[in-house]
C-alpha atoms as one frame of an Amber mdcrd trajectory, in Angstrom:
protein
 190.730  88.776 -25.760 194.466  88.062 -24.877 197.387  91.018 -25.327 200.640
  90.131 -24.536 203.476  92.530 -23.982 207.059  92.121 -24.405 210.595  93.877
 -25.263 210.656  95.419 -22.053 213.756  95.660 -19.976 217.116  97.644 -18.371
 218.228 100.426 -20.439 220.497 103.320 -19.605 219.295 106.879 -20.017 220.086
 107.768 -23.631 219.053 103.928 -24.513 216.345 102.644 -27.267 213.657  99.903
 -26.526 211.096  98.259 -28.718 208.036  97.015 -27.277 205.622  94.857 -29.143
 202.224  93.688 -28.186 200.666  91.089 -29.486 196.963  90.772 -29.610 194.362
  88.029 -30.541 190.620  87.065 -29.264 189.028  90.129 -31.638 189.314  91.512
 -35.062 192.856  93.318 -34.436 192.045  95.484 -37.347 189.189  97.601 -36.572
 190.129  99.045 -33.343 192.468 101.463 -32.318 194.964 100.388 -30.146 196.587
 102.677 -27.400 200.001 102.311 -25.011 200.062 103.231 -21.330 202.493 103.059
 -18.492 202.175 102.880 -14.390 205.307 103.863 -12.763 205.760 102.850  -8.667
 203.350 104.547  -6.898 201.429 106.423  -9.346 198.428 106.093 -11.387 198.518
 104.131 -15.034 198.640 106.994 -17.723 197.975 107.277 -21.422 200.926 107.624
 -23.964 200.330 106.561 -27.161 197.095 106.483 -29.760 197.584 104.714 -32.944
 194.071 104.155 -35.234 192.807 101.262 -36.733 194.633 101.812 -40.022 197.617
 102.931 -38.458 197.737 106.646 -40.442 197.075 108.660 -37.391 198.728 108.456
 -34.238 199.099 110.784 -31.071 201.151 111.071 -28.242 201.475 112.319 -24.577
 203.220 115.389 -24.165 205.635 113.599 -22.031 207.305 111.203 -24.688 205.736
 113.250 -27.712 209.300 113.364 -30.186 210.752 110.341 -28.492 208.514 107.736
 -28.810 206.725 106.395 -31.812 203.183 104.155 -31.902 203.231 102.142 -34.969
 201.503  98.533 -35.881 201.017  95.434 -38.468 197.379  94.769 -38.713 198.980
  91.359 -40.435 200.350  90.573 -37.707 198.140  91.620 -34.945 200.437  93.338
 -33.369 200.943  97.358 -31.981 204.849  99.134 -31.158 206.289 101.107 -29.137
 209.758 102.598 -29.939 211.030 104.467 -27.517 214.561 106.687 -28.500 216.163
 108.900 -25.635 214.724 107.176 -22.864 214.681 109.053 -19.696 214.562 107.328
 -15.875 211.445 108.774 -15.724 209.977 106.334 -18.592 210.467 103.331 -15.734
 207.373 102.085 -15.657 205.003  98.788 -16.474 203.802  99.236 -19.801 200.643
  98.089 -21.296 198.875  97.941 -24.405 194.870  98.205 -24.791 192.226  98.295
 -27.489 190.616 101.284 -27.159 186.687 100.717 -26.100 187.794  97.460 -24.708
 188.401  96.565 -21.511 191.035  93.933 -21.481 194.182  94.967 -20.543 197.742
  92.791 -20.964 200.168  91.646 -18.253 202.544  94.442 -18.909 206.150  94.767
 -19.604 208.778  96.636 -17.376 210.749  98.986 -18.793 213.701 100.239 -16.486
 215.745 103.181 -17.269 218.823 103.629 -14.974 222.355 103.620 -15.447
């Protein structure tokens, strides 16, 4: 199982990212995939839930209206946009498959102006 993260980066507040993970090593397709971010000091935390066909999705209160979970099962690959980013979205991000435990390198995400 590999995931790779990417599209991370320096944003100002107000700014727009796109983060892309891109998965291989299991059938893509049948699992639901989730996002998650660790900001310094704190512990990893759920914010995004997208299922295996992609037509239900759910979101952390904290980027709920901001941030939308979205993903090509042709592709193998899960999203992340994230509109009206806030310095307190700074953090590592990471994709997962939910039920397995494999987890990506992570991509930073840095809000700041």
């Amino acid at each position: 199982v590999q995931l790779v993260e990417s599209g991370g980066g320096l944003v100002q507040p107000g700014g727009s990212l796109r983060l892309s993970c891109a998965a291989s090593g299991f059938t893509f397709s049948r699992y639901a995939m989730s996002w998650y971010r660790q900001a310094p000091g704190k512990e990893r935390e759920w914010v995004a839930r997208i299922n295996s066909f992609g037509g239900s999705t759910n979101y952390a209160d904290s980027v709920k209206g901001r941030f939308t979970i979205s993903r090509d099962n042709a592709k193998n690959t899960v999203y992340l946009q994230m509109n009206s980013l806030k310095p307190e979205d700074t953090a590592v991000y990471y994709c997962k498959a939910i039920s397995l435990a494999y987890w990506g390198q992570g991509t930073q995400v840095t809000v700041s102006s």
